[in-house]
VOPAGU-2260 file (C-alpha; in pm, 1 decimal, decimal comma):
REM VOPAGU-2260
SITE   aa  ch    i         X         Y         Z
SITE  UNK   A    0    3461,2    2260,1   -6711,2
SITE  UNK   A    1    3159,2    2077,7   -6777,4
SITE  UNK   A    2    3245,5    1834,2   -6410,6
SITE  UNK   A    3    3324,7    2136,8   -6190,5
SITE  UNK   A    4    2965,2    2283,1   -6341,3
SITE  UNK   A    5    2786,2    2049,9   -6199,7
SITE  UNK   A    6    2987,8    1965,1   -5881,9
SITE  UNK   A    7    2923,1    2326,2   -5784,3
SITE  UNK   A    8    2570,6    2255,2   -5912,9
SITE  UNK   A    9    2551,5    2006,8   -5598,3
SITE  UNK   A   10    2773,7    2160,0   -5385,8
SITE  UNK   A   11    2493,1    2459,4   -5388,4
SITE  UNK   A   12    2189,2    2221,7   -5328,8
SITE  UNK   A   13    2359,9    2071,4   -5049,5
SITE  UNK   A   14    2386,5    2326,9   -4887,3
SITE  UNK   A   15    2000,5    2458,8   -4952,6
SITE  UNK   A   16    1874,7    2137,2   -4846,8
SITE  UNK   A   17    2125,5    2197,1   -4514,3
SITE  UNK   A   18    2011,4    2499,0   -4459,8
SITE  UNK   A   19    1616,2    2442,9   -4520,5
SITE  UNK   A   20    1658,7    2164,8   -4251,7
SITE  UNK   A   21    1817,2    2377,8   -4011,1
SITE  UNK   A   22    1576,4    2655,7   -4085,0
SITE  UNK   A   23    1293,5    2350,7   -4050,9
SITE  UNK   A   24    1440,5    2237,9   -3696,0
SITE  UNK   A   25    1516,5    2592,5   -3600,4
SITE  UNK   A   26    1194,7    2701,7   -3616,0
SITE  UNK   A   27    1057,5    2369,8   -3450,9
SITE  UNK   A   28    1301,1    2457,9   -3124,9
SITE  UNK   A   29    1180,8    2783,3   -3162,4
SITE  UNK   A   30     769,6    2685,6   -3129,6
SITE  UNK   A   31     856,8    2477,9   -2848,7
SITE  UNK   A   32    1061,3    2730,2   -2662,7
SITE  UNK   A   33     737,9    2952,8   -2732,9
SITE  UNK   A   34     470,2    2665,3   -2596,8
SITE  UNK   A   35     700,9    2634,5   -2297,0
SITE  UNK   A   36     694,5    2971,5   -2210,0
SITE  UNK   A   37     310,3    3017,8   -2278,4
SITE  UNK   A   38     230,8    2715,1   -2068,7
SITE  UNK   A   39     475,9    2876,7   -1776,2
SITE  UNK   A   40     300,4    3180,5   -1784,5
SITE  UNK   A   41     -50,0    2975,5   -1779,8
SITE  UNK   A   42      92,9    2836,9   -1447,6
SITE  UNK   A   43     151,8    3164,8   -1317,8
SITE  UNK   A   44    -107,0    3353,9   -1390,7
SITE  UNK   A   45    -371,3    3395,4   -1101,3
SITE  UNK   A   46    -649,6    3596,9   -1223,9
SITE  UNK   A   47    -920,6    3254,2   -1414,8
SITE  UNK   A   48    -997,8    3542,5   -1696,7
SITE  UNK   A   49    -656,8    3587,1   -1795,2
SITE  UNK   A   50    -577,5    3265,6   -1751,4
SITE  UNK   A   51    -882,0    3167,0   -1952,1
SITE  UNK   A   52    -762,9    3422,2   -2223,6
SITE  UNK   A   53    -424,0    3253,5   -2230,5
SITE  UNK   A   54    -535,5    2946,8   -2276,9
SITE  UNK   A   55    -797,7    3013,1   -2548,7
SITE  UNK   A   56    -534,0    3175,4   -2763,5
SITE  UNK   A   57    -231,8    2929,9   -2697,9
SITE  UNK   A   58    -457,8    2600,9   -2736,9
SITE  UNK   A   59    -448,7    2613,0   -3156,4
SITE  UNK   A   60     -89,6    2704,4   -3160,4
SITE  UNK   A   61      20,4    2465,5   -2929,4
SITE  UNK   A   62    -210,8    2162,0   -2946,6
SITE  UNK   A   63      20,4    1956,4   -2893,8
SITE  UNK   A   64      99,5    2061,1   -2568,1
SITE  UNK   A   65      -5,5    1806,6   -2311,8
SITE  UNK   A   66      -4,9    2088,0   -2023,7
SITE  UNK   A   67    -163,1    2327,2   -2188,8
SITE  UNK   A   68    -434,4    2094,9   -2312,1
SITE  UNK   A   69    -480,3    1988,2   -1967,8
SITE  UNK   A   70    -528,4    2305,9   -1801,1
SITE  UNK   A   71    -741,8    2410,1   -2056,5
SITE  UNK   A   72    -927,8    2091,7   -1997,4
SITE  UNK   A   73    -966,5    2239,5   -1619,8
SITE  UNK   A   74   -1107,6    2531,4   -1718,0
SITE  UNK   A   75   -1345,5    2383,9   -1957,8
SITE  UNK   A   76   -1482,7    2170,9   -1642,0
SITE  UNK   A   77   -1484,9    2470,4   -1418,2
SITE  UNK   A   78   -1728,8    2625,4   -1689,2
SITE  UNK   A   79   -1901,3    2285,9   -1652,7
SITE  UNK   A   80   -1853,1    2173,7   -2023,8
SITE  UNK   A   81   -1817,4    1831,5   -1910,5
SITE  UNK   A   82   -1764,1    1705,6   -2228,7
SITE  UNK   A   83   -1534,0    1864,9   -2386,4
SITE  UNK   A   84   -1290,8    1900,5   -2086,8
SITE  UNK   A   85   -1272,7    1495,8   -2085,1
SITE  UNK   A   86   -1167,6    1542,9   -2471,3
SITE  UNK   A   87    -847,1    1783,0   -2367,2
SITE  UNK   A   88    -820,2    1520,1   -2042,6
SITE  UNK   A   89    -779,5    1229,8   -2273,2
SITE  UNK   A   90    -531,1    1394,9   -2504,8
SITE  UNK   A   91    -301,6    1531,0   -2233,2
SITE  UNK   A   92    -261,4    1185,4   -2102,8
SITE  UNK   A   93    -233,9     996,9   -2454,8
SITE  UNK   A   94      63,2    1258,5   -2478,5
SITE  UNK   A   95     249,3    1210,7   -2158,9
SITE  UNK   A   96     102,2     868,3   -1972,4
SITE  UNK   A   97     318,5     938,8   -1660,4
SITE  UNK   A   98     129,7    1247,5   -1534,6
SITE  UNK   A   99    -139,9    1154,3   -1260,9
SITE  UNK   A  100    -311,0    1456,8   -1295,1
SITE  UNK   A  101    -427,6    1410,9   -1605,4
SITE  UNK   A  102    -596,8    1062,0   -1536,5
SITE  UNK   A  103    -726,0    1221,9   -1249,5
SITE  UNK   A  104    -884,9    1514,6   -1402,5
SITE  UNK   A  105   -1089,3    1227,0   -1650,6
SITE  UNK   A  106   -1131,2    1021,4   -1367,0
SITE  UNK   A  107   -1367,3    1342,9   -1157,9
SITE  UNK   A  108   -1527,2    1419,0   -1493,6
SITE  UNK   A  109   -1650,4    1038,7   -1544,5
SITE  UNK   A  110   -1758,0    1061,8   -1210,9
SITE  UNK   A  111   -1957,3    1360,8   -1258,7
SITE  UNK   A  112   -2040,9    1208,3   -1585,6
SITE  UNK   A  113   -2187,7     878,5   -1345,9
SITE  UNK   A  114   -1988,0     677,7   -1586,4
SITE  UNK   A  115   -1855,5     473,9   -1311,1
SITE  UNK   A  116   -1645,3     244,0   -1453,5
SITE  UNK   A  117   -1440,3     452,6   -1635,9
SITE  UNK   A  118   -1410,4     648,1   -1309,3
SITE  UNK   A  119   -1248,5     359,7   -1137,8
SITE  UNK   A  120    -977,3     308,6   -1433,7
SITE  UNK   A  121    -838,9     644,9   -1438,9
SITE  UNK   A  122    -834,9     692,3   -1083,6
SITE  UNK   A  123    -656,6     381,6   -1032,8
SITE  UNK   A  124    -434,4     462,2   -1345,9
SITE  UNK   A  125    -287,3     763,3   -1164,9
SITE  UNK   A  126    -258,6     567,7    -850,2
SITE  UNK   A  127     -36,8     358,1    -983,2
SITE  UNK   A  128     212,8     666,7   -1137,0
SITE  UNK   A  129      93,1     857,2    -765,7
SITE  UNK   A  130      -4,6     593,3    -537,3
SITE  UNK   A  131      32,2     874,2    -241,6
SITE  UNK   A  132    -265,9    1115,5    -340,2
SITE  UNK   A  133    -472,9    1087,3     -78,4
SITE  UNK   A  134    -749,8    1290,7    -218,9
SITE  UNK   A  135    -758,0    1041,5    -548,2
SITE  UNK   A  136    -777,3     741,9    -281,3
SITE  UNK   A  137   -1099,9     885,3    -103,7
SITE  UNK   A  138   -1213,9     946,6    -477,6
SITE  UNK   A  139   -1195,6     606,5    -575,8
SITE  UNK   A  140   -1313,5     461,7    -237,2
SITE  UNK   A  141   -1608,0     663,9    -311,6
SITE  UNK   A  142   -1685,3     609,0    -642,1
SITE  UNK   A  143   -1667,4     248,0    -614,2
SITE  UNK   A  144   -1928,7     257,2    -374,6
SITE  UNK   A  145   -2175,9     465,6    -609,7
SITE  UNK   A  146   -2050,9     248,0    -905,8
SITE  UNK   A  147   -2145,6     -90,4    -716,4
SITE  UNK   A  148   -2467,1      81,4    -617,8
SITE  UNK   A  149   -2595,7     213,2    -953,4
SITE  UNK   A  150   -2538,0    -150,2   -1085,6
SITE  UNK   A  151   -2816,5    -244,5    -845,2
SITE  UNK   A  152   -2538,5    -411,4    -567,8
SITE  UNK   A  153   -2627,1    -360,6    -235,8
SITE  UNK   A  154   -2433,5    -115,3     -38,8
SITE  UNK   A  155   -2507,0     -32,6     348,5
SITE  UNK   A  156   -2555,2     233,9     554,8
SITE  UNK   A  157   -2213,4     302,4     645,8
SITE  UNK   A  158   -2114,9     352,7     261,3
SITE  UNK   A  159   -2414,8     572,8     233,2
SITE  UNK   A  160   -2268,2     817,0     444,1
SITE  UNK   A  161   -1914,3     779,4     316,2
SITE  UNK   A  162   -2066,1     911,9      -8,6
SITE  UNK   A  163   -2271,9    1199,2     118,4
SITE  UNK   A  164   -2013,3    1331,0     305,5
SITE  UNK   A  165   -1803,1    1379,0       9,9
SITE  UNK   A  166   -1617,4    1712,9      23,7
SITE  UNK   A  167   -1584,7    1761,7    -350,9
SITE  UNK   A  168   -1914,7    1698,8    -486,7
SITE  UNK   A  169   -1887,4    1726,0    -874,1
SITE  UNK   A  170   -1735,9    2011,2    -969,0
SITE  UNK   A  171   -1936,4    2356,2    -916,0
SITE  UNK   A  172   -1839,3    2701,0   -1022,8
SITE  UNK   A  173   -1922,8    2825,3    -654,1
SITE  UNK   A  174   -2295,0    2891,9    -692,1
SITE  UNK   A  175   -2393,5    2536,4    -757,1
SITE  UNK   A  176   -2584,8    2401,5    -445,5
SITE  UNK   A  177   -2568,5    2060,2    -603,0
SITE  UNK   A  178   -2406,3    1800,6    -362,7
SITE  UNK   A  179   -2307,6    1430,5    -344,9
SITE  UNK   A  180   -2548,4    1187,4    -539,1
SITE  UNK   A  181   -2609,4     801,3    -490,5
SITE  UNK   A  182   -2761,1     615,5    -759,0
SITE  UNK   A  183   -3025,1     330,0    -666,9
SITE  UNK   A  184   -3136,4      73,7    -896,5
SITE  UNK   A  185   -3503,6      58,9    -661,3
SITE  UNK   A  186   -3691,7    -246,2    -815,8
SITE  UNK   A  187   -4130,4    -159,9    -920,3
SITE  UNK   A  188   -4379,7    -349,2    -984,5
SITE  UNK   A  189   -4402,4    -280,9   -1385,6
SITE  UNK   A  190   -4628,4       5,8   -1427,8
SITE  UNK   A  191   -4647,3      81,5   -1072,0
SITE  UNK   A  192   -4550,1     308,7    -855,1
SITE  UNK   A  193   -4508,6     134,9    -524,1
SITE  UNK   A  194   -4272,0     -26,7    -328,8
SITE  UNK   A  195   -4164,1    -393,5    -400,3
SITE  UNK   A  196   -4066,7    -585,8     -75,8
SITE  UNK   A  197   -3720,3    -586,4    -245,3
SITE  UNK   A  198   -3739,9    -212,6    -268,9
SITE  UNK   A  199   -3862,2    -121,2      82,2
SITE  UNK   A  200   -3488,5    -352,0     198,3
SITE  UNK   A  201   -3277,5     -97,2      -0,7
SITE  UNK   A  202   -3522,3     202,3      85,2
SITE  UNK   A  203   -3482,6      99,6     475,3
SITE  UNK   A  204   -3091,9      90,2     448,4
SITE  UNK   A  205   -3109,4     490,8     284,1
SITE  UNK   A  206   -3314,4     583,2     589,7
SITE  UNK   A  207   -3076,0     440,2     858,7
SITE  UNK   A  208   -2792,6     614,8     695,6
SITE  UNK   A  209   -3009,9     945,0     685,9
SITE  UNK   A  210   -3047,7     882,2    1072,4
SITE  UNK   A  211   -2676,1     838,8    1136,6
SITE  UNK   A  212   -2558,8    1167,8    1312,3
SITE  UNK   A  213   -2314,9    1239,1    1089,8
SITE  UNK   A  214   -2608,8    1317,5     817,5
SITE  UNK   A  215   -2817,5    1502,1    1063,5
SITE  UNK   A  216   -2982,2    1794,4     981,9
SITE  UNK   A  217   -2853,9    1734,6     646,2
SITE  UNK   A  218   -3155,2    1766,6     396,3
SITE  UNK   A  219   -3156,6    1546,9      21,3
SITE  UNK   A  220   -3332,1    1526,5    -282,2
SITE  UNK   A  221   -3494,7    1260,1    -421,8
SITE  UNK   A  222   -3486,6    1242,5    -745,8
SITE  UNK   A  223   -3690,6     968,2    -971,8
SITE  UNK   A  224   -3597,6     861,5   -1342,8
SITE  UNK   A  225   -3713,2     639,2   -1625,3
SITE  UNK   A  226   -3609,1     461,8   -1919,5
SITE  UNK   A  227   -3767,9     528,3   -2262,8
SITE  UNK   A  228   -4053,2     255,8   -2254,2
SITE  UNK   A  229   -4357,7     423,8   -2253,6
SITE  UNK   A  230   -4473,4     782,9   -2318,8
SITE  UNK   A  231   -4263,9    1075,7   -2230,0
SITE  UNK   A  232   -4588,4    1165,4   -2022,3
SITE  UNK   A  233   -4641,8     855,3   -1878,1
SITE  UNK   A  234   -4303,2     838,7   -1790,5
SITE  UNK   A  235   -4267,3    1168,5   -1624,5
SITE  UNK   A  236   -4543,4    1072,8   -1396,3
SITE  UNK   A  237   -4393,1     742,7   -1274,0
SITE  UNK   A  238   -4099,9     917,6   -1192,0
SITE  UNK   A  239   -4309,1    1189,0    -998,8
SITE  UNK   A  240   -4437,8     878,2    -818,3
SITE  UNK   A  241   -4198,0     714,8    -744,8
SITE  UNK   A  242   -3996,2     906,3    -609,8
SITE  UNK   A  243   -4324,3    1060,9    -391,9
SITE  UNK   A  244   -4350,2     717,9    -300,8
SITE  UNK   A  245   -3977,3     685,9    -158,2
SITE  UNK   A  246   -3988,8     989,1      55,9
SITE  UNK   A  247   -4304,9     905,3     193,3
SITE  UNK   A  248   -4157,1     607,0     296,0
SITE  UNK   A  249   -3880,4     738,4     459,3
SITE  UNK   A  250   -4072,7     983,4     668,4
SITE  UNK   A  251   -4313,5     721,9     758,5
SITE  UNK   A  252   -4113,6     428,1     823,6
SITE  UNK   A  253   -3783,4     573,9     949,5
SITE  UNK   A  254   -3910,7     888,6    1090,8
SITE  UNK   A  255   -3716,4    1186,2     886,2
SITE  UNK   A  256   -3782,3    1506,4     907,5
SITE  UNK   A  257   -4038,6    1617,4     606,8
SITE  UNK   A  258   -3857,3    1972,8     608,6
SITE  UNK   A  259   -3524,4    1740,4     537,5
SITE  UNK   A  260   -3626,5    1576,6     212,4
SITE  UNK   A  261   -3790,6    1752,8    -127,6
SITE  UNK   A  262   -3813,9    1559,9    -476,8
SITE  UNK   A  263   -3768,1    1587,2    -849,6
SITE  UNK   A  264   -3841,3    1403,2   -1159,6
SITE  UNK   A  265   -3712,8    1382,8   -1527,0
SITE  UNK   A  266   -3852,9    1079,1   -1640,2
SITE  UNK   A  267   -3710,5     952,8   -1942,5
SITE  UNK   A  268   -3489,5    1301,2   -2000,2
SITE  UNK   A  269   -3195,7    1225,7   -1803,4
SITE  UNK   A  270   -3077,6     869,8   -1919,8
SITE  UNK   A  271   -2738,0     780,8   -1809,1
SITE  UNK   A  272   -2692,5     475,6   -2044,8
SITE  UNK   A  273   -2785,0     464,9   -2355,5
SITE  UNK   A  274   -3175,4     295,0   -2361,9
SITE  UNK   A  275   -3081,8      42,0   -2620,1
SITE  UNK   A  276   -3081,5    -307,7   -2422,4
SITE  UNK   A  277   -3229,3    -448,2   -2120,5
SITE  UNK   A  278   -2944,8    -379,0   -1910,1
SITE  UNK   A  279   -2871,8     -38,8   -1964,2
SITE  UNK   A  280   -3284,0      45,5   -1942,8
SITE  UNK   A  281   -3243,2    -128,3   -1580,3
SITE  UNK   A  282   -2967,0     141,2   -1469,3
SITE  UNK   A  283   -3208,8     432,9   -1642,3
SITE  UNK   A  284   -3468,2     330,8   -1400,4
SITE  UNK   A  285   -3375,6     462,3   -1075,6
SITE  UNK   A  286   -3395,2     683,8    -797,9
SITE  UNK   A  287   -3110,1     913,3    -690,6
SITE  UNK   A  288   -3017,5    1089,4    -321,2
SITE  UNK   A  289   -2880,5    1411,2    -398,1
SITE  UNK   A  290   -2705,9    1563,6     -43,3
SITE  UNK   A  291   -2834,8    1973,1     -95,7
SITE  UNK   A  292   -2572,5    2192,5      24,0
SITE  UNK   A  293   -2629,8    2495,3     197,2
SITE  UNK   A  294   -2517,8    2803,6      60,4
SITE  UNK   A  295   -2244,0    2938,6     280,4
């Protein structure tokens, strides 16, 4: 009596610990079969603030989702939080490596981010699962030529207008007039504002590219930048200067249009590597062309 006691003792918690398993992966299948169906209707919907409703309410429940983390990511970039898209980027792709789109979608917000480098490896990371995206090849030509640029490299004339021709230009929300930008390393005498000979040789090969026809009538920004030496005061007025000094330059020596070219400054405020060695101070101290798009 005793043996059949507890052999029906076991028989019973067999089957418990069956059926808590298949209640366990039931309800697994189940949450899946729910995160597929949110993320289809994501896909489908058309209206951005239902979409953005959608997506806000499925991305807790189904974080680990690698579409719906990446079109959230999208929407996070369309609202310009830069940041925190690349964070839902980066986890779509570290849970399915064989989408393109999602090293893509890092790749345009390291580019917007000017963290060039990083650029270049995701673009060419979904190249090589999409090697037939012809937008992603432009991309890459393109930021290749800003990357090579911002590390002081020269680049000429030609690539100048490859880059401000760019057809996506960052990613605006539709009222953003903010175009293609080229980062210059232009060298100045230290604590000056004027033009070394080695600066007036990259400064001449900006203006022949604002010449070309394909830029004409096109009107820029120039925009002027420091590191954190110095005061934030004196700083902000070297970067007023300098980048006076650049534009005068350009309508002086290469004949642009005044009405074509208008500048702004941020001294220190607007680093783009952190200003903790020599190197990375060198790439803070620059002067940008920003192409200003017309509103249409």
């Amino acid at each position: 009596m005793r043996i059949l006691t507890l052999y029906c003792k076991s028989v019973v918690l067999s089957l418990s610990l069956i059926l808590f398993i298949c209640i366990g992966v039931s309800s697994g299948i189940v949450e899946a079969a729910d995160c597929a169906a949110v993320s289809k209707s994501i896909q489908r919907e058309m209206n951005l603030l239902k979409k953005r409703k959608l997506l806000q309410e499925s991305i807790q429940q189904c974080a680990s989702d690698p579409i719906i983390n990446y079109h959230y990511a999208y929407t996070l970039e369309r609202l310009r939080k830069y940041e925190e898209a690349l964070k839902y980027y980066i986890k779509a792709s570290e849970m399915d490596d064989q989408k393109s789109d999602y090293f893509f979608g890092m790749a345009d917000i390291y580019m917007v981010l000017g963290n060039g480098q990083s650029a270049i490896w995701a673009y060419e990371k979904g190249l090589a699962i999409n090697g037939k995206n012809k937008r992603a090849q432009k991309k890459l030509a393109i930021v290749r030529i800003k990357y090579k640029s911002q590390l002081g490299d020269v680049v000429t004339s030609e690539e100048i207008v490859q880059v401000m021709q760019e057809e996506e230009p960052g990613h605006s929300t539709g009222q953003s007039l903010e175009g293609p930008i080229l980062r210059m390393l232009i060298p100045y005498e230290r604590g000056s504002s004027s033009l070394s000979d080695e600066a007036k040789v990259l400064v001449d090969i900006v203006g022949r590219a604002l010449q070309d026809e394909k830029l004409q009538g096109a009107r820029f920004e120039v925009i002027g930048h420091t590191d954190s030496s110095g005061t934030e005061q004196s700083n902000m007025w070297f970067s007023k200067h300098r980048a006076e000094t650049v534009r005068d330059y350009l309508i002086e020596q290469h004949q642009v249009a005044p009405d074509r070219l208008s500048i702004a400054y941020y001294g220190e405020r607007r680093p783009i590597m952190p200003n903790t060695i020599k190197a990375n101070r060198a790439v803070n101290r620059r002067v940008e062309f920003r192409r200003i798009m017309s509103r249409q």
